[in-house]
Each structure stands twice: as C-alpha cells, then as structure tokens.
C-alpha positions in Angstrom: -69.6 124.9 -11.6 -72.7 124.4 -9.5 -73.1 121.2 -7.4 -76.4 120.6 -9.0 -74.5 120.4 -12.5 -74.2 116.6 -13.4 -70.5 117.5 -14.1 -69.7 118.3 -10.3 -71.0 114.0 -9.5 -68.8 113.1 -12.3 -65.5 115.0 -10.7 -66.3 113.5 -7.5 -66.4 110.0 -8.9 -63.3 110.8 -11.1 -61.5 112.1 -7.9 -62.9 108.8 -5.7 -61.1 106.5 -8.0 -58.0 107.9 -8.8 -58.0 107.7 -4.8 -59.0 104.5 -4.3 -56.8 103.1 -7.3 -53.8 105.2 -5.5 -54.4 103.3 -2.3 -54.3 100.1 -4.2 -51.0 100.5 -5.8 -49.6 101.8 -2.0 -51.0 99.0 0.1 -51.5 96.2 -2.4 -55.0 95.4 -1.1 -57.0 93.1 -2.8 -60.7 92.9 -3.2 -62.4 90.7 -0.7 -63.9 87.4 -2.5 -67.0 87.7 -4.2 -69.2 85.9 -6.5 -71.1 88.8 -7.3 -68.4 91.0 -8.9 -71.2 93.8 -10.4 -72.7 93.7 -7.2 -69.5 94.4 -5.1 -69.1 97.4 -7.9 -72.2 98.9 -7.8 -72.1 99.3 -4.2 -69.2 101.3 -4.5 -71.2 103.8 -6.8 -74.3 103.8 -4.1 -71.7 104.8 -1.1 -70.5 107.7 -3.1 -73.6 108.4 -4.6 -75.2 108.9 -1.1 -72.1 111.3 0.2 -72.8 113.6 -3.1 -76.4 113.7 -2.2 -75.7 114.7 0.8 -73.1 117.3 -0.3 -75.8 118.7 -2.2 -78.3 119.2 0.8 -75.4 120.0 2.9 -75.2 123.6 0.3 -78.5 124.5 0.5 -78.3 124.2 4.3 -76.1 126.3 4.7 -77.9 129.2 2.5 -81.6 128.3 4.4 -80.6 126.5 7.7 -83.4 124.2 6.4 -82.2 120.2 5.8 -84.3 119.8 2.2 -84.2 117.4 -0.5 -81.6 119.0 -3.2 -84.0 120.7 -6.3 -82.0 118.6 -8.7 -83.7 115.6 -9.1 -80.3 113.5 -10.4 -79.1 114.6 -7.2 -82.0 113.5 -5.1 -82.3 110.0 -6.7 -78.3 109.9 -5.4 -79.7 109.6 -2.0 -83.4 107.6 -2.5 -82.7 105.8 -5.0 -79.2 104.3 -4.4 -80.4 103.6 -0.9 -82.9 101.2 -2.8 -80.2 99.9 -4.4 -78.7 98.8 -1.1 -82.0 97.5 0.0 -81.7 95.4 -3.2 -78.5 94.2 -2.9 -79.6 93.1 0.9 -82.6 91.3 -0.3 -80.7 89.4 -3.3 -78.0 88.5 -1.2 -79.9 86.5 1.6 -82.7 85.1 -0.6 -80.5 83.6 -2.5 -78.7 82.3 0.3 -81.9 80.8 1.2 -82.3 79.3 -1.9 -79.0 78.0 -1.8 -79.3 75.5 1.8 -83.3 75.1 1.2 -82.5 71.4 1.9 -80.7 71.4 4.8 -81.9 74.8 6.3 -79.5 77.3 7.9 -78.4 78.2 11.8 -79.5 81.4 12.7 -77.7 81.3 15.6 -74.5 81.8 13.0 -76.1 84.3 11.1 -77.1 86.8 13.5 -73.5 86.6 15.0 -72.2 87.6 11.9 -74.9 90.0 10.8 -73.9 91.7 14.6 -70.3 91.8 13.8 -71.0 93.0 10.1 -72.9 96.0 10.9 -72.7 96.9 15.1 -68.6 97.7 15.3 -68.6 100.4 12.7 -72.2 101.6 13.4 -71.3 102.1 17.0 -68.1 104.2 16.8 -69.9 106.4 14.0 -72.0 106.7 17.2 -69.3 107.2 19.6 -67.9 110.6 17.0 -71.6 111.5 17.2 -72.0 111.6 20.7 -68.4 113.4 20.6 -69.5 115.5 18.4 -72.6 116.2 20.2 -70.5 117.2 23.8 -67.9 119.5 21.8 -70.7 121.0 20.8 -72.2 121.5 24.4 -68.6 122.7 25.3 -68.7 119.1 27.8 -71.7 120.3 29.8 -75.0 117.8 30.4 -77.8 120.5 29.8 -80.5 117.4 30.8 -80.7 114.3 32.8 -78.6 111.5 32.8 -82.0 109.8 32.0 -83.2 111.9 29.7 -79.6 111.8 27.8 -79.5 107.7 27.9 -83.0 107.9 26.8 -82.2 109.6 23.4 -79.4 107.6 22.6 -80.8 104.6 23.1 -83.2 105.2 20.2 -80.0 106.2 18.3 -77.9 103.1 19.7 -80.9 100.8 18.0 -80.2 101.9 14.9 -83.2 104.8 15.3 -86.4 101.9 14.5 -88.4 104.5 15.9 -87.0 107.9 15.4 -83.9 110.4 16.0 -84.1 112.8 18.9 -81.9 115.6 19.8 -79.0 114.7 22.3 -78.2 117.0 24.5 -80.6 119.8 23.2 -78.1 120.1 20.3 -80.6 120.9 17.6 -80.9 118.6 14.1 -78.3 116.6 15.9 -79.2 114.6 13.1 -77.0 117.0 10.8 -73.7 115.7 12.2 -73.9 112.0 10.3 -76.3 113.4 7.9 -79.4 110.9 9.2 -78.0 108.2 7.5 -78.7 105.5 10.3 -82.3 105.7 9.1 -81.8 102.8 6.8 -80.1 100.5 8.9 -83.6 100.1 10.5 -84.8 99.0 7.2 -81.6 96.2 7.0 -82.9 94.9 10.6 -86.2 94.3 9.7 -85.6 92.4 6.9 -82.6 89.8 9.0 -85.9 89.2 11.0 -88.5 88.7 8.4 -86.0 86.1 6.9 -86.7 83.3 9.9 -90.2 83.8 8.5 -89.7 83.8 5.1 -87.6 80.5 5.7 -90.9 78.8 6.3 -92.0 79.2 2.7 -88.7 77.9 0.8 -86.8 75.6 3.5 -88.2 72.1 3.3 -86.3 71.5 6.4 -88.5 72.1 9.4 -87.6 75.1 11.4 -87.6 75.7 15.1 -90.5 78.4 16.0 -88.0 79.8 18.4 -86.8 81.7 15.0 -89.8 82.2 13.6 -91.8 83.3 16.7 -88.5 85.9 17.0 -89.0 87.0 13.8 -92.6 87.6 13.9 -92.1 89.6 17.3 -89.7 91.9 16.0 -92.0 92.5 12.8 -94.5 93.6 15.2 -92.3 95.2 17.4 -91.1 97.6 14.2 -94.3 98.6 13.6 -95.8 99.3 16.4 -92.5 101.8 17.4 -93.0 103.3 13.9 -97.0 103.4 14.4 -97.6 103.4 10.6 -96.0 101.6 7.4 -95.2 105.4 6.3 -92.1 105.9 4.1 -92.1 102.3 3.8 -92.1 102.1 0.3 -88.5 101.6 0.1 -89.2 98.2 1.7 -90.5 97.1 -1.7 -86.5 97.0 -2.8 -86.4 93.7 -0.9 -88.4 92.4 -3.0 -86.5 93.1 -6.1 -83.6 92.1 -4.9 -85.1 88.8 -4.8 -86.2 88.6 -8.1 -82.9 87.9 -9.5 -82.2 85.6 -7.0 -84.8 83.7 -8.0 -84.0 83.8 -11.7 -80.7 83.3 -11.2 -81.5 79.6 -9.1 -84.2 78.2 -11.4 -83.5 79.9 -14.7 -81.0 80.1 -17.5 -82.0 83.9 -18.3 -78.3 84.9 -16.7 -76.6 83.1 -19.6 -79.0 84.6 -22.0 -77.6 88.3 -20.8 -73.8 87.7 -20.8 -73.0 87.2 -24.7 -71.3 90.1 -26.6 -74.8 91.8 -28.5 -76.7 90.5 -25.4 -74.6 92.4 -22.7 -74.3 95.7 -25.4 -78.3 95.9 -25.5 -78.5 94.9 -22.2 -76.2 97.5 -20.7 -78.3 100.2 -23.3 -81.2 99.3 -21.4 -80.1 99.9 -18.1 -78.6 103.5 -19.3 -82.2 104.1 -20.5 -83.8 103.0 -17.6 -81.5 105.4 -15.3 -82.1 108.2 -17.0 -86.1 107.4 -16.6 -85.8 107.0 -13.3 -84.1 110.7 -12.9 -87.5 112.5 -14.7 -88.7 111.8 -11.6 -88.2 113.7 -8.2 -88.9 111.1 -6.0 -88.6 107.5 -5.2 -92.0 106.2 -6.5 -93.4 103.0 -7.8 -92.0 103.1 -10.9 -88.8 104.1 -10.4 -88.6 101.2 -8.2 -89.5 99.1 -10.6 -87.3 100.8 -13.1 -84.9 100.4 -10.6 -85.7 96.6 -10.0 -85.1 96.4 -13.9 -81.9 98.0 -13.6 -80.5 95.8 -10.4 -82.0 92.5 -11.5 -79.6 93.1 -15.0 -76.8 93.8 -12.5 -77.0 90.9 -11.0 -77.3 88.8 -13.6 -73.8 89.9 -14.0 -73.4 92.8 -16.4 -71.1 95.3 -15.6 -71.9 98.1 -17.8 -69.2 97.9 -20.2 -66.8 96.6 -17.9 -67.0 99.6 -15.6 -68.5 97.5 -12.3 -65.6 94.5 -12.6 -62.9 97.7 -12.3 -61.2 96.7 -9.2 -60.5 100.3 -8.0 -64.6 100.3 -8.0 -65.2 96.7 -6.4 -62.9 98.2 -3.6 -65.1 101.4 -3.5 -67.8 98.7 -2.3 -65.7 96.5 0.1 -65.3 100.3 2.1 -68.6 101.2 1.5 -70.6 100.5 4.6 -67.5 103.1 6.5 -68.3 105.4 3.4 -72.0 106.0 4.3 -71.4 105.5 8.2 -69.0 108.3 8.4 -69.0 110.7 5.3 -71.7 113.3 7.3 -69.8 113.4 10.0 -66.2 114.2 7.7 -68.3 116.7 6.0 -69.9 118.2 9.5 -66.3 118.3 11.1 -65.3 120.0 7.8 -67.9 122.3 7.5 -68.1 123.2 11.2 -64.4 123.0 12.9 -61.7 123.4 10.2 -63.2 125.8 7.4 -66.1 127.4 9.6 -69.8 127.3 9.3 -69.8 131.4 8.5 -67.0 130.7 6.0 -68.5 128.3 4.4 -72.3 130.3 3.6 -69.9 132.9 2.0 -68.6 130.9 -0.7 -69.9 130.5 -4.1 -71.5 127.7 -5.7 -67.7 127.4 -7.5 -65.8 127.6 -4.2 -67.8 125.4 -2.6 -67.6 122.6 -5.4 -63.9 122.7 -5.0 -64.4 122.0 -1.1 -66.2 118.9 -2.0 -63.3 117.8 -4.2 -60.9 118.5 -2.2 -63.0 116.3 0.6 -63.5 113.1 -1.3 -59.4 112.1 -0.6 -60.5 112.3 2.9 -63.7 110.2 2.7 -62.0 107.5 0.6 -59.1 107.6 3.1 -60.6 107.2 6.5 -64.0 104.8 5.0 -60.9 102.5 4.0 -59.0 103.3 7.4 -61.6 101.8 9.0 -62.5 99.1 7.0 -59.4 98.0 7.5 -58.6 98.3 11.2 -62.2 97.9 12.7 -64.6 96.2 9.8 -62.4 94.0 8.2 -61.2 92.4 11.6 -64.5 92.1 13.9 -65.6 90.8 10.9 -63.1 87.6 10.8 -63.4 87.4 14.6 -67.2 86.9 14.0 -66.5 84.0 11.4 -63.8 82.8 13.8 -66.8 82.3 16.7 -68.8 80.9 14.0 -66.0 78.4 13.1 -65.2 77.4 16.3 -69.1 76.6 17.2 -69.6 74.7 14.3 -66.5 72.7 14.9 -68.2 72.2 18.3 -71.2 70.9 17.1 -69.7 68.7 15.2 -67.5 66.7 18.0 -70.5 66.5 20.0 
C-alpha cells in the first residue's frame, strides 16, 4: 500500500475511531455540549485529515530532504482544504454569535479572555516541546545570542503573524510541528476584525476602544505580512458566515433535514468533494465548492449519520491538541525512536504500517491533553468570566 493510495486515509481513519471509541468505553467521557453536532463531527475529520497530509509530505521528505506538497492531490486537499474548513467553522461560529446578541451587543473584554484560554495553553506547551525539541537537537548548546534566540521565538510565540525563523540554527525548524502554527495567525485576525464587523450588525452602539483595537491589529497583520499573499484562505470566513446568516433569517435549514431532502443533500456534498479533489490546489472554486459543502453541514446534515457518531464528535472536542501536536509525535517518531536513516530505508508498505501504528498515539496524547491542560484552562477562563459578570452585576 502506498500512502498516496486513498485506501491508506481510510485505514487511518478506521484506526482513529476504533481508538477514540476504545477511549470512550474506558473513561466514560462524554462529548462536550454542542448545538452544532455536524460541526463538532466534521472537525474531527479536518484534525485527522491534516496529520495524514502531513504524513504524506513527511514520506517524500524523507526520500528528497525537500518539505513539498504531496503529488496526490486527495492528499494535498487533506491539508488546504480542511484548513478552510476550520477557517469556516471559525467564521460560522462567531457570526452567528453576533447575530445572536445584535440587540444587546457583546463584552469583548469576556471574549478575548476566553479566546486566550481557548487557544494560548495548548499552543504554548506545543511551543515549549518545540523549543525542547529544538535544544536536544543542539545537544543543550546556544549557538547565537540570547537576543538573537528570544528574537526568533517571539515570532513563533505570536503565533508566527509574520513568519517562522530557525531557532537556534536548527534548520526547517519548522519540520518538528510540521508548520502548523501558520493558521492560527489566520484565527487572530479574524477575533480582531469581529469588533469591526460588530459595527455593521449590532444596533447597540459600541465603544471605539474595540473597534479602534481591531482596526490596529488589521493593520498591524498586514503590514508584518507586507502583502495579502496566500490570503486566499481568508475567503473561508466568509463562508462560514453564510450559513450563519441563513440559518438566523431563513427557514432553508428545515428545508434540508427531511428524509429525500438530507439523502440528495448528502449526494451533493459527496459530489462536491470529489470536485474539489480534481484540483491540486486550494483555488476559488474549490472554496466555493467547499463553502457549498460546509454551509450543508451546518445546516445540520451529517452525511448519513456519520458526523452525529459520538466516537467522531469526540475526534473534534480533541482536535485543536490533534493539529497542535501530531508533527511533533511524528518528528519524535521519525527522529528519536525508529531513526531518520531507518526510516528513508523503508518501503512505501513499511512505512504505511508506521503511520498506523502511530495514529493510537496521536488519538491518545491529543486526548491526554485535552483533558488535563484544554479542557481545564478552558473552565478556569469561564470561571473569570463568571465571576466578572457577577461583579458587574452587584455594582
């Protein structure tokens, strides 16, 4: 089996749930509360999605030493495109949140607390193993400046806005978390253009402290980045908020959910996957292929059932630890257990079997950490949030 074969993605999905569905029935977790149920499943097929993309790139490496998009265009729409997915998912989420208190406006005091606790405790210790990583590597020894070295990481310890240096003089240090920060960029500059955005759909007025914050950043992003290049994937925002807007102020939801309706519909989507993979690249119509494909999703059909499965859901609670940490799993694989010479002497079969025999592991430590760093910084950010409300309101 090659890892290019569509068969080898279907293994590691197989492998994924039996593992997840294993942990289940061990720890009796339960999915966290949703009212998007398709949405909380899908994410779980982006996360793993993105780790077989990158297990694809990850063989080619180590054949050409060069870090290349994987010739199988299925596999390089598991990277691309399920990142727009995400960017989707973001978008939908807070616009329709928006849409939700338009009348009485939101604190954004509140939000960005919990947007810091959501995304800065596991972001930073996938950036403490990098920088770990990255002195195990350089056997302990500081081959620059202490300047020099706080200067690269703080591009890497904001989330990369601008780009990814070397630390250390360890070459393609990006290699060890497989570049995945990249996108979290992406997720910032969008919780800033919302204060903005506010301005068009709250009927509340707002406080230009927010807005003239958000408008600073938005200028601060591009200005570091110097060009909107690559930005394409910014257009997923967008289409993430097309179903939350037909979702608030239409009845096209209910139209989609009947028996015949959700059959056809889920046909559709199947169609417009497959579209999407005669291309190589993201482009503008695979986005908008894609948009088709999300706004269905979130409409609530679950392609045959598949993303209510709560063995799947759960894939997506542990999914932000899944795409933080599988490049570094595979890197620590790769490099210190089997061997980097090791592994460029194994077949396309041998190295397939790797792969499966590394998804337990991903699963495992993505819902480790979920658990014992996510899932709690992520209450004691709602518990601040609580107890400044209930402030508020005695005063």
């Amino acid at each position: 089996m090659s890892p290019y074969h569509p068969l080898f993605a279907i293994v590691v999905y197989a492998i994924a749930f039996l593992t997840t569905f294993l942990i289940q029935q061990r720890y009796k977790d339960k999915n966290a509360s949703s009212r998007y149920e398709t949405i909380d499943g899908l994410r779980g097929f982006l996360a793993l999605g993105v780790f077989i993309h990158h297990a694809t790139i990850w063989f080619r490496f180590l054949r050409t030493a060069k870090w290349s998009t994987p010739p199988s265009n299925l596999y390089n729409h598991l990277g691309g495109t399920c990142v727009l997915f995400f960017f989707m998912i973001t978008g939908f989420l807070f616009v329709s949140k928006l849409l939700m208190v338009r009348h009485t406006g939101i604190n954004w005091n509140h939000f960005f607390v919990s947007r810091i606790f959501r995304l800065f405790p596991m972001y930073y210790f996938s950036l403490a193993l990098v920088v770990v990583t990255v002195m195990i590597l350089s056997s302990w020894n500081l081959y620059v400046s202490w300047g020099d070295f706080w200067e690269q990481l703080s591009h890497w310890m904001f989330f990369n806005i601008d780009t990814m240096p070397d630390l250390n003089h360890i070459k393609k240090t990006f290699v060890i978390n497989a570049g995945v920060t990249w996108s979290l960029s992406y997720e910032w500059l969008f919780y800033f253009v919302l204060p903005v955005l506010s301005l068009f759909v709250f009927r509340k007025h707002q406080k230009p402290v927010y807005i003239g914050f958000g408008v600073a950043f938005i200028i601060f992003y591009f200005y570091l980045r110097g060009a909107m290049q690559s930005d394409i994937y910014l257009i997923g925002f967008v289409g993430g908020a097309i179903p939350a807007v037909l979702l608030r102020y239409t009845q096209f939801a209910e139209k989609v959910k009947g028996r015949i309706a959700s059959l056809i519909v889920s046909l559709v989507i199947i169609v417009c996957l497959f579209a999407i993979v005669q291309y190589r690249y993201v482009t503008i119509c695979t986005i908008l292929l894609s948009t088709v494909v999300f706004t269905l999703v979130a409409l609530g059909n679950s392609m045959f059932g598949l993303l209510r499965l709560q063995f799947v859901s759960f894939l997506g609670d542990i999914s932000y630890s899944t795409y933080l940490l599988h490049g570094i799993i595979l890197f620590y694989i790769f490099r210190f257990v089997i061997g980097i010479k090791t592994m460029q002497g194994f077949t396309a079969v041998q190295y397939s079997f790797i792969i499966f025999a590394v998804v337990p592991v991903v699963v495992v430590l993505s819902y480790l950490t979920y658990r014992f760093i996510e899932k709690p910084l992520m209450k004691r950010g709602k518990d601040i949030i609580t107890r400044r409300t209930q402030k508020q309101i005695q005063l």
